[in-house]
KOLLO-655715 format. One record per residue (C-alpha): x, y, z; residue number from 0. Coordinates in steps of 0.1 Angstrom, whole numbers, plus 5000, padded with zeros to 4 digits. Layout:
# residues N
X:Y:Z:resi
X:Y:Z:NUM
...
***
This chain:
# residues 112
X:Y:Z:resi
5000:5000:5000:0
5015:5035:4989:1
5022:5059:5016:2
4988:5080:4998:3
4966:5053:5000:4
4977:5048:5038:5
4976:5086:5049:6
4940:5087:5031:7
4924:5049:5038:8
4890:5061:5025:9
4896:5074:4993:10
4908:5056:4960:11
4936:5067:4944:12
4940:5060:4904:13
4968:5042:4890:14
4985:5074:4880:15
4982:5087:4912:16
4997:5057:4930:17
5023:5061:4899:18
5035:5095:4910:19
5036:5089:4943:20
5060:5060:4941:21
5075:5084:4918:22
5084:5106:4943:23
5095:5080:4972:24
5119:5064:4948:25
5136:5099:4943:26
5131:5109:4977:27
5156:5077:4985:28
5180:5083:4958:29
5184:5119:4971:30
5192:5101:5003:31
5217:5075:4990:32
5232:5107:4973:33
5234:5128:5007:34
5246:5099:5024:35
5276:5091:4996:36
5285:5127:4993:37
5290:5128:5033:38
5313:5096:5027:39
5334:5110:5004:40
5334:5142:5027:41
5343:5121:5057:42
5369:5103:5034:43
5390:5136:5025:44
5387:5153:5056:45
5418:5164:5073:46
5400:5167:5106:47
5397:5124:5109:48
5432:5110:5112:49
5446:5084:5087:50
5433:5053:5110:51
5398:5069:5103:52
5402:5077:5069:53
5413:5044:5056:54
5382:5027:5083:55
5356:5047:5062:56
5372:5041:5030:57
5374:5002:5040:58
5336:5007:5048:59
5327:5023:5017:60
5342:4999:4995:61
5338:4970:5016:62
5372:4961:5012:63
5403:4958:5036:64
5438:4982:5034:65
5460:4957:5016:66
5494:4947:5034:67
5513:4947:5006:68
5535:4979:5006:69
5532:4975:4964:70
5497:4969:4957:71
5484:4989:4929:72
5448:4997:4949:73
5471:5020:4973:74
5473:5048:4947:75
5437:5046:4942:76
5430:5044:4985:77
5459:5076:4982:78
5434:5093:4955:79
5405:5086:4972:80
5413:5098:5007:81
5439:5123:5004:82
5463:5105:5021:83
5499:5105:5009:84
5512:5066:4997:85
5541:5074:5028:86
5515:5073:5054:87
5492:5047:5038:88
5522:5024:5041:89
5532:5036:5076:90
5491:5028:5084:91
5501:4994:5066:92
5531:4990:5089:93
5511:4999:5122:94
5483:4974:5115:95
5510:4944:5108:96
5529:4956:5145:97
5494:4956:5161:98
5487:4922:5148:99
5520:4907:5157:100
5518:4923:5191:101
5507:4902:5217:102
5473:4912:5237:103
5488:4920:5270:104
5516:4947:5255:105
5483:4961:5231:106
5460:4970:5269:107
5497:4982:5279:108
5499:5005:5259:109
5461:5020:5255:110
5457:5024:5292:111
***
């Protein structure tokens, strides 16, 4: 049932009627999708998030994970995308491999 026919449970609507009004949610939601990709990208580039942060939301957006490899070709596209230099992607590269290889007891060391 359209959101018309709901709001208005008395009255008939026509077909064209139900037609525009599905009309109009579906670009109600794209407007959305397009406020809500525009604030990635924003969140993505902005200085104010540190590097960590930046590559998290880019990981989110693309639903993919920083490589390891200091050589992968995606880097220069991560660099592009974010703003963030190929030197600190791979120092973020080189932080992530110490944190994993650091045992739990030295990581709770070192974030109390």
């Amino acid at each position: 049932m359209s959101s018309a026919a709901s709001t208005y449970p008395d009255r008939h609507f026509t077909a064209l009627e139900l037609l525009a009004d599905h009309r109009e949610r579906l670009a109600l939601e794209e407007k959305e999708r397009l406020r809500k990709r525009t604030s990635q990208f924003e969140e993505l580039r902005s200085e104010v998030n540190s590097v960590p942060a930046r590559v998290r939301a880019w990981e989110k957006m693309h639903g993919l994970r920083l490589p390891s490899d200091p050589a992968h070709p995606i880097l220069r596209v991560i660099a592009s995308d974010t703003g963030i230099s190929l030197g600190c992607l791979r120092e973020e590269q080189q932080a992530r491999r110490v944190g994993l290889a650091m045992p739990s007891s030295a990581k709770e060391h070192i974030n109390t």
